[in-house]
C-alpha positions, -999 to 999 in steps of 0.1 A, spaced: 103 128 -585 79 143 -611 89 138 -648 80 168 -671 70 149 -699 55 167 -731 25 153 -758 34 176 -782 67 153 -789 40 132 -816 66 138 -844 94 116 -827 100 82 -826 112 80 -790 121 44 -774 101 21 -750 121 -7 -744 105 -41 -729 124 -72 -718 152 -63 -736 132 -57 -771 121 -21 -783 86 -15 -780 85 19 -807 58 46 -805 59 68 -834 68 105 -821 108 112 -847 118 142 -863 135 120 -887 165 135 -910 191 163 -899 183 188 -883 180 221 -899 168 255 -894 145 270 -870 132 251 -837 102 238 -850 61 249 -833 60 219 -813 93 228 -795 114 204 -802 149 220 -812 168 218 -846 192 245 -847 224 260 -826 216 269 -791 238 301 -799 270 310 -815 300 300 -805 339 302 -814 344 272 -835 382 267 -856 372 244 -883 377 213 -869 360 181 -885 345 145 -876 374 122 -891 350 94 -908 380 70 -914 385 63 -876 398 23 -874 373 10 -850 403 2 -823 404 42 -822 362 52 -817 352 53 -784 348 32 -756 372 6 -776 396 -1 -747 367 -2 -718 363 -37 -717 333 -53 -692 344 -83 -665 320 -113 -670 314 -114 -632 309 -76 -620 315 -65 -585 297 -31 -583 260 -26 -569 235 -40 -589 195 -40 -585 175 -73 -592 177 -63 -628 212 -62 -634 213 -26 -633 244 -8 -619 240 10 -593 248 38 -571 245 33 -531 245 63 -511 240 53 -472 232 23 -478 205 26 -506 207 25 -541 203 47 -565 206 48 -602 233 67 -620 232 80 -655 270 79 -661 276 47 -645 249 29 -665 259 48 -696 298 38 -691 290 -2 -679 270 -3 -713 296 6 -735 318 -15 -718 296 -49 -726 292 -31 -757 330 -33 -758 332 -69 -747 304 -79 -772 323 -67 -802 354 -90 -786 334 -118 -779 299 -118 -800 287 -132 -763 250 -121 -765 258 -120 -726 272 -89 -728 249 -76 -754 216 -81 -732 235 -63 -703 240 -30 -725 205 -32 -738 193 -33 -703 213 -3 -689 200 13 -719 166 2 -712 168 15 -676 179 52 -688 149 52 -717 122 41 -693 132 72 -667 144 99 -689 126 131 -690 111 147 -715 115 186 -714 119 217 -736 115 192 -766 145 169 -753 155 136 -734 173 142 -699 182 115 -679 180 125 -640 199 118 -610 172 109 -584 198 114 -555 211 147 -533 248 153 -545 277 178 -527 309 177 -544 329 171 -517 361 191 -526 343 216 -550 323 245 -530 292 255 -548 286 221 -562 253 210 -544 223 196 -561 191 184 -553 175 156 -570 164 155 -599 195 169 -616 212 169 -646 248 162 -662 260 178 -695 286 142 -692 259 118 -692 237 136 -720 270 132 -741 277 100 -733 247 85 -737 245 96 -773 279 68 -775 255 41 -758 227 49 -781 245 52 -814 267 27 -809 241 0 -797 221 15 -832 250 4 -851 258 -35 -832 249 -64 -858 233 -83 -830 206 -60 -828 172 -56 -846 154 -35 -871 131 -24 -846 161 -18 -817 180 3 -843 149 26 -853 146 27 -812 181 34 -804 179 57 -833 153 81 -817 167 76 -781 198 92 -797 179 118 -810 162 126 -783 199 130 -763 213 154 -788 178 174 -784 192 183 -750 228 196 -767 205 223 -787 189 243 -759 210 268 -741 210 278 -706 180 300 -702 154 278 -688 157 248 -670 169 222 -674 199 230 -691 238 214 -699 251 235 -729 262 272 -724 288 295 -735 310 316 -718 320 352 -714 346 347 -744 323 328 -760 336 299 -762 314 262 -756 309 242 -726 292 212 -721 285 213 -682 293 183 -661 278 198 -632 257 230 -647 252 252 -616 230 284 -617 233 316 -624 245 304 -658 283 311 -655 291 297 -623 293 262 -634 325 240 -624 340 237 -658 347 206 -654 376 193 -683 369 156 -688 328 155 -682 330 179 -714 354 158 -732 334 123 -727 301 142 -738 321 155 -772 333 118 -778 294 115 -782 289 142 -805 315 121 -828 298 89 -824 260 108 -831 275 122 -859 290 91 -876 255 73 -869 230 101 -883 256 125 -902 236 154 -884 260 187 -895 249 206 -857 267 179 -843 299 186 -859 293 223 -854 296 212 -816 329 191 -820 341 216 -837 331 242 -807 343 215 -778 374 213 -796 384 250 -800 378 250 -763 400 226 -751 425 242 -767 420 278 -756 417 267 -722 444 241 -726 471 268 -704 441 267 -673 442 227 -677 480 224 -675 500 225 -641 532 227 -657 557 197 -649 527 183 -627 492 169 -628 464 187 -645 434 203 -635 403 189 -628 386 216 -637 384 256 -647 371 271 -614 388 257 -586 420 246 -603 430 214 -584 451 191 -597 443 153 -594 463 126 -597 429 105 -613 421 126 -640 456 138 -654 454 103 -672 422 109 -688 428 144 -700 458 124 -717 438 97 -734 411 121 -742 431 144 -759 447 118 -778 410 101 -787 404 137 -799 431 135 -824 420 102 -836 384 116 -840 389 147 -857 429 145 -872 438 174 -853 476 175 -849 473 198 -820 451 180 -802 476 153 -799 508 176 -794 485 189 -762 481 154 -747 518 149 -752 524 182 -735 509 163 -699 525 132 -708 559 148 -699 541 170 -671 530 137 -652 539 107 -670 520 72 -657 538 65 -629 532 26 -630 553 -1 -645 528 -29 -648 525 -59 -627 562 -71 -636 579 -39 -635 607 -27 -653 646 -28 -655 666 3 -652 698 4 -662 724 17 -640 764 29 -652 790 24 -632 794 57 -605 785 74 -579 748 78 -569 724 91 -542 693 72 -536 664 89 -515 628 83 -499 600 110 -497 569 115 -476 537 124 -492 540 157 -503 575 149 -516 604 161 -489 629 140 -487 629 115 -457 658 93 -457 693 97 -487 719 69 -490 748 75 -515 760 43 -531 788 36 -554 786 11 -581 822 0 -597 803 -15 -628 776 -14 -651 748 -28 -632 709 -35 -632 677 -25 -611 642 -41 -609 615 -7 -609 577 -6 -600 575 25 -609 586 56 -632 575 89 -610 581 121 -610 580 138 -580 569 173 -576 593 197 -578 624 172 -579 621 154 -617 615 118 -624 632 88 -601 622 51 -604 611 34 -575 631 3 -572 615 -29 -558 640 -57 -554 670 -62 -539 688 -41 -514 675 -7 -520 638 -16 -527 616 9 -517 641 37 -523 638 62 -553 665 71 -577 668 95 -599 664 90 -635 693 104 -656 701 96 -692 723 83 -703 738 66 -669 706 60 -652 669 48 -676 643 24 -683 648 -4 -705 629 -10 -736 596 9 -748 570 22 -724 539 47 -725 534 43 -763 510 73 -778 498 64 -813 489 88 -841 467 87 -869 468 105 -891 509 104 -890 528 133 -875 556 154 -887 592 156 -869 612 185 -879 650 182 -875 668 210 -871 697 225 -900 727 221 -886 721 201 -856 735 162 -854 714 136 -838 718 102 -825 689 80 -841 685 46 -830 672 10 -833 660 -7 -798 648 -43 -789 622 -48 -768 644 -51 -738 661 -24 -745 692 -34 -766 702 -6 -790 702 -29 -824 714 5 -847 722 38 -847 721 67 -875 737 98 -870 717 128 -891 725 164 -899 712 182 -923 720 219 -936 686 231 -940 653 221 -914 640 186 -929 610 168 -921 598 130 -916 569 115 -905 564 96 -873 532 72 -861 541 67 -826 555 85 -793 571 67 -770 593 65 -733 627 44 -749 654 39 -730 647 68 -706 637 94 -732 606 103 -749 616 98 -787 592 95 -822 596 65 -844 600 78 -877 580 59 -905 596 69 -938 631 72 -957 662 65 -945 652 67 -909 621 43 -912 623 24 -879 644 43 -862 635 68 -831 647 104 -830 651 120 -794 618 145 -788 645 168 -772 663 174 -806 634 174 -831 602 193 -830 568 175 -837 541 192 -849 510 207 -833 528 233 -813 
């Protein structure tokens, strides 16, 4: 593989790192940048206009919401390593490196480390970040980092690559592993100015649009921003891929809270307004979401990470729509699993028909079953199943392995499950003239209180939290009379709609 590498970088500070130390050669911009694109090429302005809504970088973010804060590392890792400690990516047999996957398995120990302080886990992210500095590229005055394998989507047609290629996903996200190393306590003066210009270098590669090569960032026919997963050519063909862009945008929020750089909040701001004009092309309506814009297939993998993402794009930028949109596929598909002890659902006394399925969710096998009293089930699972609404799959007893059919108020989950949190804090509106049940609930699911509310005109309360109690998705309101208590999301409307 040939690297197009370019002298006429000698204003940046870009990063050689050595046995886990930073060996720094001066070649920065230094500062935001601003204006033109400057004679020696390197870019400091907007690739091109783009629809953008006003949305900000939050800069109070609790450190439990940035990113990468729930991707713990594993001491002992199981994936393919080379005699460095690198991850790896085998393809028949050999092994290759992989942006992404190095990108991700360093913010994990990066993760870990802020757990821990375990310079273990510290040394591993600086070498994955050492790996991607030392083979980067340097082209059209920015840092790429190349995948030195032949790729074909397998399920996606016209997504075949030859190697070197290029991901608008790990350009994002390695602006997370740079700025986040840059900002670590464990690390040195020298690593930060290091980590610093590798950073720099990354977002270089977010400025230049899709009119020579190589190229991540482009905008559509409606003008609207894409960071390109998998950029194909002509320019326009591309996959669209949902969560590649979203990962790379969490890295515009973590470049931006390092270096305060305005262009990448211009970005955010563009990724954001994306996501939600496309949002309607994600969605599958009462099923899983799509992978991506093109070929529209829905994946069972990724629905959960469109969730999350959305959600870690509230956190980021305080966008109240942003969240209402991840709750929107949390009621499409909610996660199916109860954990490794399962849940109890609570089952009235009646009549009731339990059923299997096959894979594609025809019904196999009924038995109808009476139950003269109040009674319990252990669950695995809380599913919906498409086309036929949400059934737990019971695991115990005599009917394990058959599904039945959730239906409040004779037939729910126990307790709280699936919690979504919000920050800033939401706003519940209740209805004039509408009575609803409020209540109190225990963690196994005893109802400890309940408030009935009307009121003659619409009336507002916040709520911090979204949750799956007792069956039903309800808010947990967090102020006046109500504070404590959850309000039915059937009966109330949250905001962000």
């Amino acid at each position: 593989m040939t690297e197009a590498r370019h002298d006429h970088l000698s204003r940046r500070t870009f990063i050689r790192l050595t046995g886990g130390a930073a060996a720094v050669a001066a070649v920065g911009i230094g500062g935001p940048f601003a204006g033109p694109a400057h004679a020696d090429g390197v870019p400091t302005a907007l690739p091109f206009e783009f629809r953008t809504s006003g949305y900000t970088c939050a800069s109070d973010v609790p450190d439990a919401m940035q990113p990468w804060r729930d991707r713990k590392a594993e001491r002992v890792d199981t994936a393919p390593h080379d005699a460095e400690g690198i991850r790896m990516f085998e393809v028949d047999g050999k092994l290759y490196d992989h942006p992404v996957g190095q990108i991700q398995f360093g913010l994990q120990n990066i993760c870990s480390y802020r757990q821990t302080k375990d310079s273990f886990y510290l040394d591993r992210a600086r070498a994955q970040a050492k790996r991607l500095t030392d083979r980067h590229v340097e082209a059209r005055g920015a840092w790429y980092f190349p995948y030195p394998f032949d790729y074909a989507h397998a399920v996606h047609t016209g997504i075949t690559y030859k190697a070197p290629w290029y991901s608008g996903m790990a350009q994002g996200e390695a602006l997370s592993l740079f700025a986040q190393l840059a900002q670590l306590d464990g690390v040195s003066a020298e690593e930060r100015a290091g980590y610093r210009a590798a950073a720099d270098g990354a977002f270089a590669s977010l400025l230049r649009a899709d009119d020579a090569k190589p190229w991540v960032v482009a905008k559509d026919g409606a003008g609207y921003l894409w960071i390109h997963e998998y950029p194909m050519d002509a320019p326009g063909t591309s996959d669209y891929t949902y969560n590649g862009f979203m990962f790379a945008t969490l890295g515009l929020w973590d470049y931006h809270r390092l270096t305060g750089n305005p262009l990448a909040e211009q970005l955010f701001d563009g990724a954001l307004t994306t996501f939600n004009a496309y949002f309607p092309s994600m969605r599958n309506k009462g099923w899983l979401s799509h992978y991506c814009l093109t070929h529209s297939i829905a994946t069972s993998s990724y629905h959960p990470v469109h969730i999350n993402l959305l959600r870690q794009l509230h956190w980021l930028s305080g966008s109240v729509r942003h969240a209402y949109l991840s709750d929107v596929l949390m009621d499409d598909y909610p996660h199916p699993h109860l954990g490794a002890d399962g849940g109890t659902v609570a089952i009235g006394a009646g009549a009731y028909t339990f059923y299997k399925f096959d894979g594609t969710g025809a019904v196999t096998a009924t038995k109808d079953v009476s139950f003269t009293r109040d009674t319990q089930a252990p669950a695995s699972q809380r599913v919906r199943i498409e086309g036929r609404g949400i059934h737990y799959l019971i695991k115990e007893g005599a009917y394990t392995g058959w599904y039945l059919p959730e239906y409040f108020p004779k037939v729910y989950l126990l307790g709280e499950w699936f919690r979504s949190l919000y920050r800033p804090q939401r706003v519940a509106t209740f209805p004039a003239n509408l009575s609803i049940t409020c209540t109190k609930v225990a963690s196994d699911g005893t109802v400890e209180a309940t408030r009935t509310v009307e009121f003659a005109k619409d009336s507002n309360a916040p709520f911090d939290r979204r949750s799956i109690v007792n069956g039903r998705p309800m808010v947990q309101i967090t102020a006046g009379a109500l504070t404590g208590f959850w309000a039915p999301c059937a009966q109330v409307l949250t905001d962000g709609r």
